[in-house]
NUKOLDREN-975022 format. One record per residue: z, y, x of N, C-alpha, C in turn. Coordinates in steps of 0.05 Angstrom, whole numbers, padded with zeros to 5 digits, always signed. Each point is the difference from the previous one (the first is absolute). Layout:
BEGIN
ZYXZYXZYX;...
REM end
This chain:
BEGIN
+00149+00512+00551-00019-00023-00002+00011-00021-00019;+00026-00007+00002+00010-00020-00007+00001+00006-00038;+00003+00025-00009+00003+00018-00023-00030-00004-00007;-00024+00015+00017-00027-00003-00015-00004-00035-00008;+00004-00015+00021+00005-00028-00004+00001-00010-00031;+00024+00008-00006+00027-00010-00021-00022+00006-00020;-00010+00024-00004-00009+00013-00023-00023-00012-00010;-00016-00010+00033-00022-00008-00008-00008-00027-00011;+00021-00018+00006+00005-00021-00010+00019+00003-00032;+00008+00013-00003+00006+00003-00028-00018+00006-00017;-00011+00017+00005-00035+00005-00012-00015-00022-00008;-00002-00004+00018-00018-00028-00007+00018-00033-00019;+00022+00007+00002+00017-00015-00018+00001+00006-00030;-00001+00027+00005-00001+00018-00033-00027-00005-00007;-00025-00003+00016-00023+00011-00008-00007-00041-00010;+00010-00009+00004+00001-00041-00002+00016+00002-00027;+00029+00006+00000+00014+00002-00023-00025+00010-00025;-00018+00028+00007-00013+00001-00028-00024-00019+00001;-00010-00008+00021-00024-00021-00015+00015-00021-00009;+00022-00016+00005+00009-00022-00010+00003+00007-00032;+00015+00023+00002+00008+00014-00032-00036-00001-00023;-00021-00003+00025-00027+00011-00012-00005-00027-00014;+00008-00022+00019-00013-00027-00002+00011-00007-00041;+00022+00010-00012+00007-00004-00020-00023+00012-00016;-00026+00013+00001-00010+00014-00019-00023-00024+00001;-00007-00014+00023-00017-00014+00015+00008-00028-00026;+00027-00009+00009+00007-00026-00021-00013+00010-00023;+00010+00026-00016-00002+00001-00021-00025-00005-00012;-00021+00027+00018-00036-00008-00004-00013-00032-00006;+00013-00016+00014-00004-00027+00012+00001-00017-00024;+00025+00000-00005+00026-00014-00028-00025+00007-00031;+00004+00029+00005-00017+00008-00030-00034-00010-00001;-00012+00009+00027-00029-00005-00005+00001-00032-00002;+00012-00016+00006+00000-00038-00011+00008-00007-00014;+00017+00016-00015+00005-00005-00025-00017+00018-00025;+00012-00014-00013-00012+00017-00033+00009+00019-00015;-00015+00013-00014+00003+00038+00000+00016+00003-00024;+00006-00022-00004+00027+00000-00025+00026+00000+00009;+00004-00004+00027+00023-00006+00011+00005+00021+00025;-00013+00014+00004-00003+00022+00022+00026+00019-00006;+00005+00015-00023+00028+00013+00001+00030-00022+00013;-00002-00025-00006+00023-00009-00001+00006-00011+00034;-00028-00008+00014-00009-00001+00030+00014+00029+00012;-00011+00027-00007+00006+00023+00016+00029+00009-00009;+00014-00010-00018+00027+00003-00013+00017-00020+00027;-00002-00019+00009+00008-00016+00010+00000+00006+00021;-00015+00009+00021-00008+00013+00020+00011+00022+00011;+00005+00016-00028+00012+00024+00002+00029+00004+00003;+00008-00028-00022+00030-00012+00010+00012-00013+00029;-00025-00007+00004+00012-00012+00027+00008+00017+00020;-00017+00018-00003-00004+00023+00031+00027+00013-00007;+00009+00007-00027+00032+00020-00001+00020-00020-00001;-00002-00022-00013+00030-00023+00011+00005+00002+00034;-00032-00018-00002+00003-00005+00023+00012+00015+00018;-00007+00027+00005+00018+00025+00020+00029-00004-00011;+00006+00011-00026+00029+00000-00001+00023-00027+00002;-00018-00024-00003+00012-00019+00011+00009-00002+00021;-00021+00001+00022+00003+00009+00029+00022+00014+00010;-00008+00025-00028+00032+00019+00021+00024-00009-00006;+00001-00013-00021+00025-00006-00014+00005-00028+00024;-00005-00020-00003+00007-00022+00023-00015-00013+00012;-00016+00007-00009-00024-00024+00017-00009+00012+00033;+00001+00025+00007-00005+00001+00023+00030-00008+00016;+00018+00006-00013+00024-00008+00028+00007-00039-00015;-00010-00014-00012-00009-00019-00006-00015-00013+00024;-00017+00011+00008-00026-00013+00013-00002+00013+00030;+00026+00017+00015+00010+00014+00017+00028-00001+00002;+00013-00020-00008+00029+00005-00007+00010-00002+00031;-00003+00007+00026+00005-00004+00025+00015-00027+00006;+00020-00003+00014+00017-00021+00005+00001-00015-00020;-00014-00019+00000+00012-00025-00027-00006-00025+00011;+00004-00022-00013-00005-00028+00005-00030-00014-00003;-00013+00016+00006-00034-00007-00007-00011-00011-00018;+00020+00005-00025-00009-00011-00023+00000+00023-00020;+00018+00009-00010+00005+00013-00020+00030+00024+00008;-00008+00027+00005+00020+00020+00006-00012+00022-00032;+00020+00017+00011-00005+00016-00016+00023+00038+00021;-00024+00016+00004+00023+00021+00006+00005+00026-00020;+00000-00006-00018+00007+00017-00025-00025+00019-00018;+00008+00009-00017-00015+00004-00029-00005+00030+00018;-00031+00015-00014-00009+00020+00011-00006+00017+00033;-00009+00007+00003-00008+00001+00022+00008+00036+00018;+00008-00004+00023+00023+00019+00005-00013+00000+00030;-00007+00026+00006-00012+00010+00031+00020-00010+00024;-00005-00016+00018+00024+00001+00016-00014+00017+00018;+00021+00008+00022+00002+00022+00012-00018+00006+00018;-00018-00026+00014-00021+00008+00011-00021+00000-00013;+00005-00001-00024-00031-00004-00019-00024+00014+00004;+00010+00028+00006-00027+00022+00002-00009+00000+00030;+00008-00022+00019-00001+00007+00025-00010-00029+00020;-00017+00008+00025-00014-00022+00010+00020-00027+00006;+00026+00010+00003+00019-00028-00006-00005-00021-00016;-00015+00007-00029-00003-00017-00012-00025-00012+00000;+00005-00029-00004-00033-00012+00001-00016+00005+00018;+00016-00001+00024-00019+00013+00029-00011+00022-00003;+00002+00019-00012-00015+00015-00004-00024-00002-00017;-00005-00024-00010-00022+00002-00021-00010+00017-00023;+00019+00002-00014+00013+00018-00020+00029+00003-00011;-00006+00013-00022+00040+00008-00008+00005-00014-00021;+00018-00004-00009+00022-00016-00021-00014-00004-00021;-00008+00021-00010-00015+00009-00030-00020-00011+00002;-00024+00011+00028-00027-00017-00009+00008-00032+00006;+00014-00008+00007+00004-00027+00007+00005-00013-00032;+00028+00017-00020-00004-00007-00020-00022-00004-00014;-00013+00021+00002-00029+00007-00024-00016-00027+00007;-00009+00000+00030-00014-00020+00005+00002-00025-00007;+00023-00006+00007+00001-00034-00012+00009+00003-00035;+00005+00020-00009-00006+00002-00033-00017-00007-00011;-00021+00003+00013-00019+00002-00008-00023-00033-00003;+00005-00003+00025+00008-00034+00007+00005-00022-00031;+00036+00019-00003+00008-00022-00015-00015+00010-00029;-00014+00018-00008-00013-00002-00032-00026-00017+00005;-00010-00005+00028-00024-00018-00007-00004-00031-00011;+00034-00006+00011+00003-00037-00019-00011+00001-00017;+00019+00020-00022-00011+00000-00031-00023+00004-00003;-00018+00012+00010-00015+00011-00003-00024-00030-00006;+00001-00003+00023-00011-00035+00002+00004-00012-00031;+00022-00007-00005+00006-00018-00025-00003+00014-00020;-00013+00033-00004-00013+00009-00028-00017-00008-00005;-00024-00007+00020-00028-00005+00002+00003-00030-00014;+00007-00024+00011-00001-00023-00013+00012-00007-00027;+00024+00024+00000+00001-00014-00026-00008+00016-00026;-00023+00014+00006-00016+00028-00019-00011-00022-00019;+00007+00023-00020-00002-00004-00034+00008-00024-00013;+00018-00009+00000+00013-00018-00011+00033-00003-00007;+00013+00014+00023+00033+00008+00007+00003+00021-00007;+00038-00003-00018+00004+00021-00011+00019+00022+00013;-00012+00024-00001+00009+00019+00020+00026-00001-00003;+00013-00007-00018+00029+00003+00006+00017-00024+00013;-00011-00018+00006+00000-00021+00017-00013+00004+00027;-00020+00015+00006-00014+00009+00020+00020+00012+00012;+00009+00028-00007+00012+00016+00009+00039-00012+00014;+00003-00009-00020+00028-00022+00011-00005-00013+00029;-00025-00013-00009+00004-00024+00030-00011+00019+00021;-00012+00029+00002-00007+00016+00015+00022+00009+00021;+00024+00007-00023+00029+00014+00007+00012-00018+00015;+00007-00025-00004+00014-00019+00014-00016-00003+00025;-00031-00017+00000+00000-00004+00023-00013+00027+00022;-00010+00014-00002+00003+00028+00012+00026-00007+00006;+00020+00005-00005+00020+00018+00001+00013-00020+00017;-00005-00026-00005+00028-00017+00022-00020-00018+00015;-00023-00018-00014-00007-00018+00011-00021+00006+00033;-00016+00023-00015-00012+00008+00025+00013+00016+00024;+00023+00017-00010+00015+00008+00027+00012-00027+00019;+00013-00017-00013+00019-00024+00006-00024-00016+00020;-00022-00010-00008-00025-00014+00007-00004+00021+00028;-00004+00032+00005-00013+00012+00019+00015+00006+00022;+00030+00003-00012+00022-00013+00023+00002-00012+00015;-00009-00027-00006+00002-00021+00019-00022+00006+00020;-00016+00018+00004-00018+00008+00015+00002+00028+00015;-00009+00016-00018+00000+00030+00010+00034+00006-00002;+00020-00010-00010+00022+00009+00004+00010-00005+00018;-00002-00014+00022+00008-00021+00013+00015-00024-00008;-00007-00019-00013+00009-00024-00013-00006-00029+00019;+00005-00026-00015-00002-00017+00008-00032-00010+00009;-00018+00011-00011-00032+00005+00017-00004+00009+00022;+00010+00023+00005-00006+00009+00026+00002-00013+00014;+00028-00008+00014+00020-00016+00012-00008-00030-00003;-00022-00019-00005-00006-00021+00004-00016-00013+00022;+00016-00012+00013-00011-00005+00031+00021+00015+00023;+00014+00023-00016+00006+00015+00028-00007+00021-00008;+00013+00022+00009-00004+00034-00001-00033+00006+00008;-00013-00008+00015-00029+00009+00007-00020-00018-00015;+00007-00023-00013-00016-00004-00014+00003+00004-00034;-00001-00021-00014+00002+00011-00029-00026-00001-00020;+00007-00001-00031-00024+00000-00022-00018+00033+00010;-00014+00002+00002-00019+00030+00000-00017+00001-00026;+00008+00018-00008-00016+00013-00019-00002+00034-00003;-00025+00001+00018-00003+00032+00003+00012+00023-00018;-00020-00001-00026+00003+00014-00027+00002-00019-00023;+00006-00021+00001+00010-00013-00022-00033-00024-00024;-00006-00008+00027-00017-00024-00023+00024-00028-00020;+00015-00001+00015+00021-00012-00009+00024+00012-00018;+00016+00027+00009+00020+00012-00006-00003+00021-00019;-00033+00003+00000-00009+00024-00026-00016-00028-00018;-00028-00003+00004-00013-00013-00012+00005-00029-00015;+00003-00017+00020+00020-00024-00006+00021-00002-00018;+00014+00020+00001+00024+00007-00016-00001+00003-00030;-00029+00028+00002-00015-00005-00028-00024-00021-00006;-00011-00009+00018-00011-00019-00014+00016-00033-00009;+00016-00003+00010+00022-00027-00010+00012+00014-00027;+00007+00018+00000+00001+00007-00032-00009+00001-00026;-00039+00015+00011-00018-00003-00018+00001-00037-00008;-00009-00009+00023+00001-00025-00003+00014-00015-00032;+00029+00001+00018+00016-00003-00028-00002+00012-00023;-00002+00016-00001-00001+00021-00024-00023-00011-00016;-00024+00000+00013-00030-00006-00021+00006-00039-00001;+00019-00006+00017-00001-00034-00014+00024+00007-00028;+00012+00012+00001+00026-00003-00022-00020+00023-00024;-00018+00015+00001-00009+00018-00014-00025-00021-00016;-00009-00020+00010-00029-00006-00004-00029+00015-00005;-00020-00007-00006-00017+00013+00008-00013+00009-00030;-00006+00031+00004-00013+00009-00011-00018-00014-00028;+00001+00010-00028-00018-00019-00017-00028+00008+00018;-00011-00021-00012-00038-00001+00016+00001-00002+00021;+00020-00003+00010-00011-00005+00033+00000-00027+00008;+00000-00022-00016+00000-00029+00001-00020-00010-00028;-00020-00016+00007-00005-00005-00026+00011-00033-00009;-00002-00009-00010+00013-00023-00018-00001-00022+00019;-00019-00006+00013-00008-00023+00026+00020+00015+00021;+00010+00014+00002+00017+00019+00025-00018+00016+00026;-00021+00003-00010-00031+00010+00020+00016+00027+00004;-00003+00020+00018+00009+00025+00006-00017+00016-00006;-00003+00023-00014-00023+00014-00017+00015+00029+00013;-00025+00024+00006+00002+00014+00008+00011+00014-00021;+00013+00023+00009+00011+00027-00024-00009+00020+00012;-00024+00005+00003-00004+00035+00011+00016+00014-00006;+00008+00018+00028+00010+00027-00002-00020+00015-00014;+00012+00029-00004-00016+00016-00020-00007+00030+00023;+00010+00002+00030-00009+00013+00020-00003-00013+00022;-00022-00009+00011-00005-00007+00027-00001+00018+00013;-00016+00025-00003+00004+00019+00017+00025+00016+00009;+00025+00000-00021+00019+00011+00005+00018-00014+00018;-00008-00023-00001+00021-00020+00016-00012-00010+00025;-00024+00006+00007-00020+00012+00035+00018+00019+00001;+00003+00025-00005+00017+00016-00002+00026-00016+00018;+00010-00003-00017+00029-00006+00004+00001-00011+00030;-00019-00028+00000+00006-00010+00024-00011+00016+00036;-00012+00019-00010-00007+00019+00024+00017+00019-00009;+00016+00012-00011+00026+00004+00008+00019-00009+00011;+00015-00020-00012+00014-00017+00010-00006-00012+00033;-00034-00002+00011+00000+00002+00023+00010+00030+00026;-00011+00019-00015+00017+00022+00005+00023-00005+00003;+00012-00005-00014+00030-00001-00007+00015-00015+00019;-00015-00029+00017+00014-00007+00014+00000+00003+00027;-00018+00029+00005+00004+00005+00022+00021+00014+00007;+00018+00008-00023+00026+00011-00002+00023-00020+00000;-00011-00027-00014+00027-00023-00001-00006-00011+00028;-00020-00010+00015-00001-00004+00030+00005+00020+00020;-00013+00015-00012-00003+00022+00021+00033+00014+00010;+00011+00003-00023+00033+00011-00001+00011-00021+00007;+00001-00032+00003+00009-00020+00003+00010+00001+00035;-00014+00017+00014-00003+00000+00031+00031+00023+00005;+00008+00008-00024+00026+00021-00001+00005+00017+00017;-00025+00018+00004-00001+00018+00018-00031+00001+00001;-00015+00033+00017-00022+00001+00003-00017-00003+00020;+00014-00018+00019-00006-00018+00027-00029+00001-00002;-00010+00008+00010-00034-00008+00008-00017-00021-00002;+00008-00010+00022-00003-00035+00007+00002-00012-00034;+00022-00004-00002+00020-00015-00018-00018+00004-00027;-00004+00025-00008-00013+00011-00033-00033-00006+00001;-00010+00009+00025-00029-00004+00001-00008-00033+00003;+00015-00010+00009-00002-00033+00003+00005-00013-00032;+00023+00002-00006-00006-00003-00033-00008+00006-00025;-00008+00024+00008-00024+00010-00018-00031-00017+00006;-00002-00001+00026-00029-00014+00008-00004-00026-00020;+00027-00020+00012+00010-00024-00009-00005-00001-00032;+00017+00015-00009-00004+00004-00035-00024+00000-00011;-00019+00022+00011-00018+00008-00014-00029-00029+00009;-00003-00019+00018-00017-00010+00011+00008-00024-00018;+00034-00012-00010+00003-00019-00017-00014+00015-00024;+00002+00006-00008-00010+00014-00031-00023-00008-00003;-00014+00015+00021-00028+00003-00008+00000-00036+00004;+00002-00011+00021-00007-00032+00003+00007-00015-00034;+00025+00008-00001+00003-00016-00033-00019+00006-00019;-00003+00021+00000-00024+00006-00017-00025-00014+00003;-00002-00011+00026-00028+00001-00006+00006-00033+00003;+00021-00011+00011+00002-00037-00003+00002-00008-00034;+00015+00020-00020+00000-00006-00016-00022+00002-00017;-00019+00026+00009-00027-00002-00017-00013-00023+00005;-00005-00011+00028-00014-00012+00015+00003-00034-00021;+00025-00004+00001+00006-00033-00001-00002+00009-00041;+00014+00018-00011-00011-00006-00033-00032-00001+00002;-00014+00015+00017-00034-00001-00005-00010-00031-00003;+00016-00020+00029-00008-00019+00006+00006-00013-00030;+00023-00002-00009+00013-00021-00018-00015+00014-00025;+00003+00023-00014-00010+00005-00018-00020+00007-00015;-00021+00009+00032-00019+00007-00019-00012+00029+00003;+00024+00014-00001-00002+00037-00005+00014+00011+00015;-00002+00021+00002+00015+00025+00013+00018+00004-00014;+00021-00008-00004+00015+00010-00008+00026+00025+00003;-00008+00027-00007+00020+00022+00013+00023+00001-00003;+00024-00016-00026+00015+00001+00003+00020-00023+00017;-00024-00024+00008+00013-00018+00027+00006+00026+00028;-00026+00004+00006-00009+00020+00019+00026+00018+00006;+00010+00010-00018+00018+00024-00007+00026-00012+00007;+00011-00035-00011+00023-00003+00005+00006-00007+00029;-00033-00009+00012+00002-00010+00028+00013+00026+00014;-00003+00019-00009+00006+00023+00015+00028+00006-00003;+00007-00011-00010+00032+00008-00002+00012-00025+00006;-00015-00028+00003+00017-00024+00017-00002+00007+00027;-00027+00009+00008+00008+00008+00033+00017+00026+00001;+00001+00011-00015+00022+00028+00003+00026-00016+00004;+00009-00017-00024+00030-00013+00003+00001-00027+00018;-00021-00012+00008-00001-00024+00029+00003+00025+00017;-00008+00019+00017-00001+00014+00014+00030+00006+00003;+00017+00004-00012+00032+00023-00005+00008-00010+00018;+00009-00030+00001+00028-00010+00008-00007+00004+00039;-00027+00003+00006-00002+00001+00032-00024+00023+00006;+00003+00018-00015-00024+00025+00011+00014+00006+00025;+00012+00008+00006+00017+00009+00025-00002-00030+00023;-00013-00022+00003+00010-00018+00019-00036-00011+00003;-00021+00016-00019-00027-00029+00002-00012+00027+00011;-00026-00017+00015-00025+00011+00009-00022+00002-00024;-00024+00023+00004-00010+00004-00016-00024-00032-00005;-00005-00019+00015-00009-00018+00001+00017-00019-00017;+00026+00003+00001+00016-00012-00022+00010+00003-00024;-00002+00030-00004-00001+00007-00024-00023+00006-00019;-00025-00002+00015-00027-00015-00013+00013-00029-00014;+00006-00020+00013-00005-00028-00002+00029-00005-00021;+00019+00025+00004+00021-00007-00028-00007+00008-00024;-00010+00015-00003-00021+00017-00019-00019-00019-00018;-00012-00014+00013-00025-00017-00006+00011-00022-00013;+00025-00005+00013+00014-00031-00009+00015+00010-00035;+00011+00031+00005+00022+00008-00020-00025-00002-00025;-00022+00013+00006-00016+00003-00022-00025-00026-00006;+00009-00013+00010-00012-00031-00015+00019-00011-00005;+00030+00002+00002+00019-00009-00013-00005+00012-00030;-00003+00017+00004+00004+00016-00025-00024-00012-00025;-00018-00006+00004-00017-00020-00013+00008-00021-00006;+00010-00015+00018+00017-00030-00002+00023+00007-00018;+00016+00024-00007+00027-00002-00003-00013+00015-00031;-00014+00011-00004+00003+00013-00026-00018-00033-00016;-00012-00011+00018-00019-00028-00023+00028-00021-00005;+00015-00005+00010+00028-00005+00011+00019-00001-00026;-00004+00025-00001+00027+00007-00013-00011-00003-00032;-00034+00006-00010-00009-00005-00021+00009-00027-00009;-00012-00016+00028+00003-00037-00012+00023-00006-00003;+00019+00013-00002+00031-00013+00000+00015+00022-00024;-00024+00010-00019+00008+00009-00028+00023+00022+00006;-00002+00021+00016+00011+00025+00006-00020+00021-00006;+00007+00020-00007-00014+00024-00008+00006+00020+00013;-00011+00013+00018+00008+00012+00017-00024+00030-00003;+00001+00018-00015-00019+00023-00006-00012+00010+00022;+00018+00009+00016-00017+00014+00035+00002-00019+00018;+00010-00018+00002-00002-00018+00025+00021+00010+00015;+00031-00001-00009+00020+00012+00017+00015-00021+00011;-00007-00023-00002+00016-00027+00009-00020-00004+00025;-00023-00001+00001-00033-00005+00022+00011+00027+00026;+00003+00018-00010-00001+00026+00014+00026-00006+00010;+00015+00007-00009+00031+00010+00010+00025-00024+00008;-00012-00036-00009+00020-00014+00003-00016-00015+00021;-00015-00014-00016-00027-00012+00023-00001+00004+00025;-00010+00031-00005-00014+00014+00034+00028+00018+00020;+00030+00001-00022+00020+00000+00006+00009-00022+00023;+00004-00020-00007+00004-00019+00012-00011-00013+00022;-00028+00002-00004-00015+00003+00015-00002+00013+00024;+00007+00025-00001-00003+00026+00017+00025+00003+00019;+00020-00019-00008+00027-00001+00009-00003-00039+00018;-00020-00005-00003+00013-00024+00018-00022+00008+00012;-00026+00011+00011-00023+00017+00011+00010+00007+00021;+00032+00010-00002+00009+00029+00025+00003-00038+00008;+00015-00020+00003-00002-00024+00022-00018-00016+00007;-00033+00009-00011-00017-00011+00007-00018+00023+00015;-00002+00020-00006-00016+00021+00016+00020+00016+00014;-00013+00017+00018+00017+00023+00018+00017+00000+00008;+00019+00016+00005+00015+00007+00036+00020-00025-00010;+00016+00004-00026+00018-00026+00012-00013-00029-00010;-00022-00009-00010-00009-00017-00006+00013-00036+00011;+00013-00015-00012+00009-00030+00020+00019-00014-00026;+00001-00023-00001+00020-00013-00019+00024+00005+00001;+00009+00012+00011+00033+00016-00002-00008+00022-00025;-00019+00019+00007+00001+00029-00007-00017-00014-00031;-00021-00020+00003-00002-00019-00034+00025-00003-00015;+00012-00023+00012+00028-00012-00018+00012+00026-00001;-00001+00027+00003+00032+00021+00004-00016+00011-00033;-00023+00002+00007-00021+00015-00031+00000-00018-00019;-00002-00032+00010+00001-00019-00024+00035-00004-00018;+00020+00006+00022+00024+00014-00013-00008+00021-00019;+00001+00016+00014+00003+00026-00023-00020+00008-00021;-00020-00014-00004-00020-00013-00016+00015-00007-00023;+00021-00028+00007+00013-00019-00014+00016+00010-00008;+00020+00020+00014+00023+00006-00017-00007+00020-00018;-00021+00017+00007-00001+00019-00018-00017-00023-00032;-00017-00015+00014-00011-00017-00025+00030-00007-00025;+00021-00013+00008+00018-00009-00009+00024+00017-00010;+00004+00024+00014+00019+00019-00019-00023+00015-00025;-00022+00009+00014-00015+00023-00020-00008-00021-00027;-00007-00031+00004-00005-00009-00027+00022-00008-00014;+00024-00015+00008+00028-00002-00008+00006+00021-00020;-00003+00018+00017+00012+00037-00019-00022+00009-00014;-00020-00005+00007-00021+00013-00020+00000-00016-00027;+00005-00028+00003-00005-00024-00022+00025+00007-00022;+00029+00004+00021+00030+00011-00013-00013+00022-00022;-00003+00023+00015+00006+00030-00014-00033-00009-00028;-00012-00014+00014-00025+00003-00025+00012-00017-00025;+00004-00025+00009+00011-00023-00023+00023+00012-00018;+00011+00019+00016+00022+00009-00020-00007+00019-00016;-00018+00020+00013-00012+00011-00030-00007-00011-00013;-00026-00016+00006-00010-00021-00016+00014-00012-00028;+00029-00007-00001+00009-00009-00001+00013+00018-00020;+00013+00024+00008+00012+00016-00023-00023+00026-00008;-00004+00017+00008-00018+00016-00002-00033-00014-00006;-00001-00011+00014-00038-00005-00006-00024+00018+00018;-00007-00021+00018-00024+00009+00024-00026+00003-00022;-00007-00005-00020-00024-00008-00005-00008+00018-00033;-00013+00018+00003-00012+00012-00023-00012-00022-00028;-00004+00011-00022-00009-00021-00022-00027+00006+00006;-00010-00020-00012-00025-00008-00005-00011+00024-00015;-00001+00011-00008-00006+00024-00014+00003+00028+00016;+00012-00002+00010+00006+00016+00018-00023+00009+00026;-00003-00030+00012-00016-00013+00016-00024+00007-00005;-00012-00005-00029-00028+00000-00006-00002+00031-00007;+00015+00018-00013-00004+00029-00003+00006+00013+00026;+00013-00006+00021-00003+00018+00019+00035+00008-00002;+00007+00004+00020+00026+00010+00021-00006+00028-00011;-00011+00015+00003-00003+00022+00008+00009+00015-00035;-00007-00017-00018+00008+00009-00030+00029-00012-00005;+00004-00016+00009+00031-00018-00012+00021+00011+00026;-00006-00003+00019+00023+00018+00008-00008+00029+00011;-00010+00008-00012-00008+00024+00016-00004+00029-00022;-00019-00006-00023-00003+00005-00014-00022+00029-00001;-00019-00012+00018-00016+00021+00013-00021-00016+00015;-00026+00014+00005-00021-00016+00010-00012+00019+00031;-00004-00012+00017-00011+00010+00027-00028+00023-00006;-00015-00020-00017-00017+00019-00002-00005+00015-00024;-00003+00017-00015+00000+00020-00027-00013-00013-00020;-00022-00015+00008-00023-00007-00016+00009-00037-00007;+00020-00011+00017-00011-00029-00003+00004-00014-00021;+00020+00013-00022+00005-00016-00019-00023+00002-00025;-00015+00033+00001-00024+00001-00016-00018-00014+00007;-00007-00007+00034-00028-00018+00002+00011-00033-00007;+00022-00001-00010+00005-00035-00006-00005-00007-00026;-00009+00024-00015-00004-00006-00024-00031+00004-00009;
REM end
C-alpha cells in the first residue's frame, strides 16, 4: 500500500513537473503574439535560453542554494551539483511525496519561470547579450537565495514562531514577484520603446502582430498552472490537489472577467488583450493561498487581481514605462497582491498572518530590486542593455539573429 502510495504521488509530481515545463511554450505564444513580427525570432531565442540555463543552473547550485539544509536563514549553500542521497528513491523522502530527482526537476522548473517574466517586458529593445548575462546571474543566485528564505526553510517561515510564518503556497511572491521587481527595473533602466510615447508623453498603442497566438498562450499557461499549483500540494493528496485546482481555476476565470468588466467601464471596448491579462492576474493573486481560500474567496481574489490589472497596466503607462505584455500588472502587481490576500482571506487570515506576508513582500521587494538594479546597471554600464536605433526600427530578428520568423516577411515590407 504504502509502495502503490509512493508511486502514485510521484506520478502526479512528474505529470505537474511537465505542465509547468508546458507553461514555457504558453510565455512564449503570449511574449510573440504582443509583440511585433520583426522581433519574434529574438522573443523565442530568449525563451529557449532560459528553459536550458535555467535547468543547468539549477543543477549546478541553485537547487542546493535554495535547499541548502541547516543554515542561518539567510544565505547557505550545500554544495555544487546534485548527488542522490540515500533515501532518495524511497518513501523516506519528502514523506513520501516523491523522490530526489522529481523534486529536483520540479522546482527547476520553477526557477526558469523568473526569467521568463522579465523577457516579456523588456521585448524588442534589449540586447541579447545583455539579456542573457542578467538571466545567468539572477537565475542562478538571486532567485534560489530569495526562495530559501521560504521553501528552504529560512528566516520566513519561522516568523512569529515555528507554526506560524510568511505563506506562500506556489510562489506569487517567491516566483512572480521575484520576476516581476526585475522587469520593473529592467524596463525603467531600458526605457521605452521608440513610438510608444508621443512628444506630449500620451501612451500610444504598438499592436502586437498575433492576438490569436497569444489567446493561445494564455490558455496554456492556464493549463500550465494546474501543474505549478496543483504540484505545489507536493504530493497527490486528494483533498489537498482537488481544492487547489478548484481555487486556481475559479480565480482565473474571475480575473478575466473583472478585468474585461472594469476596461469596458473605463474604456469603452472589449478589450481581449485586458481580458487575457486578467486571467493571468487571478492565476498569480490566486498562488500565494490556493491551498488555504474557499471557492467564495477565490472568486472575490480573482475579481480584485483582475481590476488591478487595469489600474496597474494605465499605471504604469502614466509614469512613462513601457511595459509590452503587461508583466509588471500581472506578475508584480497581482504578485503582491496575492501574497498579502493569504492575511486577508482564508484559513489563516488576521494581522499577524498580514504583517508576516507584508514582511516577506518587503524583503523580497528590497533584495530582488537592489540586485536586479546591481547586475543590470553594470551591464549597462560596460556591455550595453540597449540595441541602436537602427536596430530597433529594422527588427531584432535581422541584427541579431540574422533570420526572419516568417519566410515571406522581409518581401511583403517592400
Amino acid at each position: 500500500m504504502e509502495t502503490a502510495l509512493f508511486t502514485a504521488n510521484n506520478v502526479w509530481m512528474m505529470v505537474c513537473t511537465a505542465l509547468v515545463f508546458f507553461m514555457h511554450l504558453g510565455f512564449s505564444f503570449l511574449e510573440i503574439g504582443l509583440t511585433r513580427q520583426k522581433n519574434t525570432i529574438n522573443i523565442l531565442f530568449k525563451n529557449v535560453f532560459i528553459i536550458c540555463t535555467g535547468l543547468l543552473l539549477y543543477y549546478l547550485g541553485g537547487f542546493n542554494l535554495m535547499y541548502p539544509g541547516d543554515f542561518n536563514g539567510y544565505l547557505g549553500f550545500s554544495g555544487f551539483g546534485i548527488q542522490l542521497p540515500e533515501n532518495g528513491l524511497t518513501p523516506d523522502y519528502a514523506s513520501g511525496g516523491y523522490t530526489y530527482w522529481t523534486d529536483f526537476l520540479f522546482q527547476g522548473m520553477f526557477a526558469a519561470t523568473a526569467a521568463t517574466i522579465v523577457s516579456g517586458a523588456v521585448a524588442e529593445r534589449i540586447k541579447l547579450g545583455g539579456f542573457m548575462i542578467f538571466t545567468i546571474i539572477y537565475v542562478g543566485l538571486v532567485y534560489p537565495i530569495v526562495g530559501s528564505w521560504q521553501w528552504g526553510g529560512g528566516f520566513l517561515s519561522t516568523l512569529g514562531g515555528e507554526n506560524a510564518g510568511f505563506h506562500d503556497f506556489a510562489g506569487s511572491t517567491l516566483v512572480h514577484s521575484v520576476g516581476g521587481w526585475a522587469a520593473l527595473i529592467a524596463i525603467y533602466l531600458l526605457g521605452p520603446r521608440i513610438g510608444k510615447f508621443s512628444e506630449t508623453g500620451k501612451a500610444q498603442a504598438i499592436p502586437g502582430h498575433n492576438i490569436p497566438l497569444a489567446a493561445a498562450g494564455v490558455l496554456i499557461l492556464w493549463l500550465g498552472w494546474f501543474g505549478f499549483n496543483g504540484g505545489s500540494v507536493l504530493s497527490a493528496d486528494p483533498a489537498g490537489t482537488s481544492l487547489v485546482l478548484v481555487t486556481t481555476s475559479l480565480a482565473a476565470a474571475a480575473g478575466g472577467i473583472g478585468a474585461f468588466v472594469l476596461s469596458a467601464i473605463f474604456y469603452k471596448n472589449y478589450d481581449l488583450t485586458m481580458f487575457l491579462n486578467g486571467i493571468l492576474g487571478g492565476l498569480v493573486g490566486i498562488t500565494a493561498g490556493a491551498d488555504l481560500m474557499s471557492p467564495n474567496e477565490s472568486v472575490i481574489i480573482g475579481l480584485l487581481a483582475g481590476a488591478l490589472i487595469v489600474l496597474a497596466v494605465a499605471f504604469v503607462d502614466k509614469i512613462k514605462l513601457d511595459d509590452p505584455v503587461g508583466a509588471v500588472a500581472v506578475h508584480l502587481i497581482c504578485g503582491i497582491f496575492g501574497t498579502l490576500a493569504v492575511g486577508i482571506f482564508g484559513a489563516k487570515a488576521g494581522i499577524d498572518q498580514f504583517l508576516f506576508q507584508l514582511a516577506g513582500a518587503g524583503a523580497t521587494a528590497v533584495f530582488c530590486s537592489v540586485t536586479a538594479f546591481s547586475i543590470l546597471y553594470i551591464i549597462k554600464k560596460t556591455f550595453g542593455i540597449r540595441v541602436s536605433k537602427e536596430e530597433e526600427l529594422e527588427g531584432l530578428d535581422l541584427h541579431e539573429h540574422g533570420m526572419d520568423a516568417y519566410a515571406d516577411f522581409r518581401l511583403n515590407q517592400h
